[in-house]
Each structure stands twice: as C-alpha cells, then as structure tokens.
C-alpha positions in Angstrom: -34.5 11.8 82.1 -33.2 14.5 84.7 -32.7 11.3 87.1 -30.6 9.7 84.4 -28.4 13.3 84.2 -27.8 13.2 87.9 -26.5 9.7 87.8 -24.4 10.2 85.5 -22.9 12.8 87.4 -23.2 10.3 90.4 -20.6 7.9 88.2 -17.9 11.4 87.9 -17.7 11.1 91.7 -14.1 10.6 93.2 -11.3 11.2 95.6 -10.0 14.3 93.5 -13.1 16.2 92.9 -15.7 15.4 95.5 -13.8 17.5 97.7 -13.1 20.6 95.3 -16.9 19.9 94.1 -18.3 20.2 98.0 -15.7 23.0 98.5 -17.2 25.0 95.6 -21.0 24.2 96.6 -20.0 25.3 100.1 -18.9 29.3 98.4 -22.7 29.7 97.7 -24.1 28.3 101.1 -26.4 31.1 101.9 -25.0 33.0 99.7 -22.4 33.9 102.0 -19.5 34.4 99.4 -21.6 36.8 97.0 -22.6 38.8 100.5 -18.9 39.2 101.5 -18.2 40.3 98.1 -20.9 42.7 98.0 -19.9 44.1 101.4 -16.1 44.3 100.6 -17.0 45.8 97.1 -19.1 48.5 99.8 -16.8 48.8 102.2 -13.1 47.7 101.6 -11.9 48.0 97.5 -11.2 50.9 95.6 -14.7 53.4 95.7 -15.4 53.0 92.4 -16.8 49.4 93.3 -19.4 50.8 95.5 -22.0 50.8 92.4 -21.4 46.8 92.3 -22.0 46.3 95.9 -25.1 47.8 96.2 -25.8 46.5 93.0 -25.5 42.9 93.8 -26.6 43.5 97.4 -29.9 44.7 95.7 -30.0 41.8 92.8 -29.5 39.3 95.9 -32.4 40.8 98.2 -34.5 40.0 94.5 -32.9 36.4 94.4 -33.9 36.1 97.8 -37.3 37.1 97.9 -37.9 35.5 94.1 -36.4 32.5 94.5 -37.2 31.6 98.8 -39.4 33.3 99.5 -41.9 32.8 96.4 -40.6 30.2 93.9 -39.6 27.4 96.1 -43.0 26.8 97.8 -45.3 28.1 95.3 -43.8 24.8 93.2 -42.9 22.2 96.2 -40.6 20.1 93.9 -39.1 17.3 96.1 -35.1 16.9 95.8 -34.0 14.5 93.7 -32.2 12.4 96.3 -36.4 12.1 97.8 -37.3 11.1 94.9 -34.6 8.3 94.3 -32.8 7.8 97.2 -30.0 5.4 96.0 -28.0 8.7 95.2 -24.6 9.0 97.2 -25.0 11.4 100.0 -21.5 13.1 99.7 -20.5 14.7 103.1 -23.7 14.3 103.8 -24.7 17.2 101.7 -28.4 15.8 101.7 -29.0 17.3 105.4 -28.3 20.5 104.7 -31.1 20.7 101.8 -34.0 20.7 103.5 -36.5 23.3 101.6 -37.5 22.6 98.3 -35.8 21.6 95.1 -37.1 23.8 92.3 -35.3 26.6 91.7 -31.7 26.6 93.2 -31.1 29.0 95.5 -27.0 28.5 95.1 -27.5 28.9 91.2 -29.7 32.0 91.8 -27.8 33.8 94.2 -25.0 33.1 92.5 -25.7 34.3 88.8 -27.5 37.3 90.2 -24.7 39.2 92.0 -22.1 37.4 89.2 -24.6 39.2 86.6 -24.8 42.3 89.0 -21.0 42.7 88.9 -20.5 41.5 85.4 -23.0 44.5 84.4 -20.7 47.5 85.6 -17.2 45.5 85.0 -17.0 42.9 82.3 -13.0 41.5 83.1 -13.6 40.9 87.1 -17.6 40.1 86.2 -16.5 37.5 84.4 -14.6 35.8 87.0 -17.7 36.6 89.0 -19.6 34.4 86.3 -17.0 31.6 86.1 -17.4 30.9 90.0 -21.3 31.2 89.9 -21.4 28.5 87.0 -18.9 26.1 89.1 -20.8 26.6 92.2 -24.1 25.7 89.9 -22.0 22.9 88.6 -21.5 21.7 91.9 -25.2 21.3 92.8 -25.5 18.7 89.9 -22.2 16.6 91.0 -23.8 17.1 94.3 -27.1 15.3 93.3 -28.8 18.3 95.6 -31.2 19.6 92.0 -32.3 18.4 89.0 -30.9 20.0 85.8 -34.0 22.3 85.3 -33.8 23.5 88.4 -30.2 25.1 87.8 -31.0 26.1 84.3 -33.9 28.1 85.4 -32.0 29.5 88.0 -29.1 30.5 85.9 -31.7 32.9 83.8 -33.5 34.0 86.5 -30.8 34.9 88.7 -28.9 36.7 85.5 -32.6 38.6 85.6 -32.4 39.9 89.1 -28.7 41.3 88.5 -29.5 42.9 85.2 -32.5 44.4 86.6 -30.5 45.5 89.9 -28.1 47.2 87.5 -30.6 49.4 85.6 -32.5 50.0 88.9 -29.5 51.8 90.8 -28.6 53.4 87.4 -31.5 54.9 87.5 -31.5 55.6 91.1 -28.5 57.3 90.5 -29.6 59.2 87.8 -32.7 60.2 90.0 -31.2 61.1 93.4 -27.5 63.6 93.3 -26.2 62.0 96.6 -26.4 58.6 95.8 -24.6 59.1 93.0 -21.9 61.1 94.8 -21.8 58.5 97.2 -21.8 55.4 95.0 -20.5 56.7 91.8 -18.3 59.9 92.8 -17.0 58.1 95.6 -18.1 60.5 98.1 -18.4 59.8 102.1 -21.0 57.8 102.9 -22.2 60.4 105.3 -23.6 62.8 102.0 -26.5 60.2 102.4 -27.5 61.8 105.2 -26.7 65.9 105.7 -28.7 68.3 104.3 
C-alpha cells in the first residue's frame, strides 16, 4: 500500500517541480536550514528571538538523539527505493540516503524546531511549519520514505519542540540569568559573572 503511495508520487514527477521538490528536500539536509535559523535567531535578530533559538537548538539535539541516534536502528526499515528499485532516482537523491528509512530524519528535524518556533511565536512559527511540511512533502516526491515514516515523524518531531519549549520555560523560570539572558535580552556574558 505505502509502495502504491510513492508511485503515485513517482507519476507527479516533472521538469517544473522535480527541481523545486529537490531544492526544498535539500533545506532540511542535515538539518542545516533549521540550525542556521536557530543560530541567527541566537545570534543575529532582534533579542527577543533568543528564547526560539535555544529552543529549537534544544528540540533538535532531541530530534537528533530520538530519531538517529535511537529510532533509526532500533527499527532497521530498508528505504523504499531497496525495497522496489524501479523508483526514479531523481538527482540521484538515492545516494545520499544511506541510514535507515524509518523515521525521517528531514521530517523530524524539521517539525521539531518548526514546532519549537511556532510555540513562542504563532505568525513567523507558522511559516516555520509551512516549510517543515514542504520539506516532508518533498521526501515522498523524492521516493527517499514511505508515508508512515513521515507521518510518525511529523508527531514526533512536533513532540520534541513542544517539549523543548516547556523545558527552557521552565529553565527560565528556575535559573534568573538565563532568563535575563534569553528572555530580558541581556549580554550573554550574565551567564557567566558572579
């Protein structure tokens, strides 16, 4: 049945949108895209977006860990394009999969700092959210995972950034300076003076 999805997705393929589909697959590689963001959200916008970069640097350390680290080979689920390879190898996308299927790593990175973001501000969180379903989106047209694999992902990566937002809530309920520094605004050198 999942097979039968992806091949449908397979028939979508053309000139137009196999290169805007590989483009957006290629904003989650290693979740490279959602790291900048965090970092920039850190380092480089207005203060007030500190809180949503450690927040989704936090909910993608989780994503990490979860989802490669654990979840990948503690199921072993073969890619679909292994398990029937008459699926077009657009850009040859296949290569660059090489751990295991089950659950997407793009999907869960992605909806876990989207989630992250989308927890402290709904109108640019929601943007966030947009791109993270696209770039999951993308692993489908891109034949990479099966539809399960994404749909897990989608929830469990929305679990890591919820749970990242009430952890540095909390954190920053607990301990002054991180507040000050991440919520006030405050130099990031209050972490560390007496």
């Amino acid at each position: 049945m999942e097979l039968q999805v992806l091949h449908w997705f397979e028939s979508l393929h053309n000139p137009v949108t196999d290169p805007v589909m590989y483009g957006i697959t290629m904003l989650g590689e290693k979740g490279i895209f959602w790291i900048l963001l965090a970092l920039a959200s850190l380092f480089i916008f207005p203060k007030r977006y500190r809180k949503v970069g450690l927040t989704m640097a936090l909910a993608l350390i989780l994503s990490l860990i979860m989802c490669n680290g654990i979840m990948k080979n503690m199921f072993a689920r073969v890619r679909p394009f292994n398990a029937d390879p008459t699926f077009e190898n657009l850009y040859n996308v296949f290569a660059t999969a090489k751990d295991w299927s089950f659950p997407s790593g793009h999907t869960s990175a992605s909806f876990a700092a989207a989630a992250a973001f989308f927890m402290w501000y709904k109108k640019e969180g929601s943007v966030a959210l947009v791109t993270a379903a696209l770039i999951s989106l993308s692993r489908l047209y891109l034949t990479v995972h099966y539809p399960t694999d994404v749909l897990a992902s989608l929830v469990l990566g929305t679990l890591y950034g919820v749970v990242s937002y009430f952890i540095v809530k909390l954190l920053m309920k607990k301990f002054k300076r991180l507040r000050m520094v991440f919520d006030e605004g405050m130099s990031y050198k209050t972490l560390f003076t007496k």
